[in-house]
N, C-alpha and C positions, 0 to 999 in steps of 0.2 A: 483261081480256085478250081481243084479239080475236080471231080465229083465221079463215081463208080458209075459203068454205064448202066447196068437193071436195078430198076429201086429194090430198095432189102423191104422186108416184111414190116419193119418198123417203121422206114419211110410211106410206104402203103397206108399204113393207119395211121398217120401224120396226115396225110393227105386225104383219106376219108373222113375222118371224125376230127378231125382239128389240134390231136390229142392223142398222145401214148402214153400205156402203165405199164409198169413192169416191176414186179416184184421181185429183190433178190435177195436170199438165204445168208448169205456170208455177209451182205450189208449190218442186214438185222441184229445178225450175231454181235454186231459193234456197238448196240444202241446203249445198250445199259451206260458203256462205260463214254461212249459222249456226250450221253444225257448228263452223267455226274460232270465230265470237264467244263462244258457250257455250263451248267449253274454254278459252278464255283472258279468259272475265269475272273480273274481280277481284273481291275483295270487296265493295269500298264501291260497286260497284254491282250489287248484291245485296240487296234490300229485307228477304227474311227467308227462312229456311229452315224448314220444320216436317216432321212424320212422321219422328223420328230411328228407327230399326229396324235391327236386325244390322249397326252400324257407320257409318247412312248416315243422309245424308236426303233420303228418298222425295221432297221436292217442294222446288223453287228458285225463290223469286221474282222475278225482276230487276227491277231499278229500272225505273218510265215511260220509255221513249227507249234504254233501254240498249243495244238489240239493232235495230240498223235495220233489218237483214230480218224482223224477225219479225210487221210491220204488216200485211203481205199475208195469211200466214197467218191471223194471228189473224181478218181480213177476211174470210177465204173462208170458214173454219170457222163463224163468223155468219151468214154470205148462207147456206150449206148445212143451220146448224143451223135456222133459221126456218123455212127448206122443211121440213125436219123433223116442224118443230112445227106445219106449217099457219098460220104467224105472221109478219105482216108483218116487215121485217128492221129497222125504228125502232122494232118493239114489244119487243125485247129485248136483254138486253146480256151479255157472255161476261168470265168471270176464267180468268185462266190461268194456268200452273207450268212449270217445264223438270225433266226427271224423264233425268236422268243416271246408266246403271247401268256398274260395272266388273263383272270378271271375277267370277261366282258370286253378284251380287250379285240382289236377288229385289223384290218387292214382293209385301205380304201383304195377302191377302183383305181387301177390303173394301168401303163402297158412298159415295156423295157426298150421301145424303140430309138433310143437316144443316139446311138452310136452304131455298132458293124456286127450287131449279134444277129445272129441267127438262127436262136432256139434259145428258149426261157424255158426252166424247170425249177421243182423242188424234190427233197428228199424228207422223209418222214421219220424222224428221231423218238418222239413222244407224242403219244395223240391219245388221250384218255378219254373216257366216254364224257360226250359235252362236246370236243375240240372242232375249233371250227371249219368249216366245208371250203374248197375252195371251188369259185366259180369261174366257171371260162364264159365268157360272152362274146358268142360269135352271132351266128346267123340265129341259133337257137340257144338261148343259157343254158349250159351243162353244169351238175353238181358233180364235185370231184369230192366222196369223203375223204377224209383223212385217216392213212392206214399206216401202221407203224412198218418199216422195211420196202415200201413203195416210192418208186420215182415215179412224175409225172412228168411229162415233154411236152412242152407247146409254141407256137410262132412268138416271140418278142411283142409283134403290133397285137394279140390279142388283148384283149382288156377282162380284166380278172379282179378278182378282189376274195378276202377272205371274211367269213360271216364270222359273229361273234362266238368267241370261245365261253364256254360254261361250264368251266370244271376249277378246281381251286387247285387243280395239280396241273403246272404247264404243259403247253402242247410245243413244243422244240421241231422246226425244220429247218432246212438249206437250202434258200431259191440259190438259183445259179443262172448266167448267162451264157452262150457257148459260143464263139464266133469263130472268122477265119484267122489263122497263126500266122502274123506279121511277119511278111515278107525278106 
């Protein structure tokens, strides 16, 4: 794994607050039209769903190609997660979920450290007033609001969880995982 020898400004704040945001403009510009693809994906392309909990499932995977917007994203969150990591952006490679919550509905404490990631984030599609906050639990619990055009970066082991949502209009994101690009 090679890694750049001066940490970048993103790794810096990775390493002091446990946590990076970063807002970007051209992401934003995509939201309308992912927000409509995600509520009206069908099934059959839908690859798989996992994390069933209080009625739901916490994580959606859409088929390769499903979703045309979401190639930009998924792009930036890699160019951003390598800075990150101090790690060129061909040294690594990113999976990711669409995490669709209705009215009350929650996601429960937990962390990404299953396998060889090395940074767990989301990106913020739809976040309506109500939508709920996510929480980083490290040394000190940090509230992360939910901001529509915002990525958030964090360590995989951190344990997180999202508080309930309270809007009758979804709140749509994309956690992602980001690790090193097999060998």
């Amino acid at each position: 794994m090679n890694r750049t020898t001066a940490p970048t400004a993103e790794a810096k704040a990775l390493m002091e607050l446990g946590y990076y945001r970063r807002f970007d403009q051209s992401c934003r510009q995509l939201n309308n039209q992912l927000s409509t693809s995600i509520l009206t994906l069908p099934d059959d392309r839908i690859a798989r769903k996992d994390h069933f909990f209080n009625g739901r499932y916490e994580n959606i995977y859409p088929r390769q190609g499903s979703i045309e917007a979401i190639a930009p994203i998924i792009q930036t969150a890699l160019s951003i997660g390598a800075r990150c990591l101090n790690m060129p952006p061909d040294g690594v490679k990113i999976g990711y979920w669409i995490n669709l919550m209705h009215r009350h509905d929650v996601t429960l404490r937990h962390c990404h450290d299953d396998h060889n990631e090395l940074l767990s984030g989301t990106y913020y599609i739809q976040t309506p007033t109500g939508s709920g906050a996510l929480w980083l639990h490290g040394k000190a619990p940090v509230c992360i609001l939910a901001n529509e055009g915002w990525f958030v970066f964090f360590s995989p082991s951190l344990d997180h969880e999202v508080s309930s949502h309270d809007s009758d209009i979804p709140r749509i994101s994309i956690g992602f995982n980001i690790g090193p690009r097999d060998e």
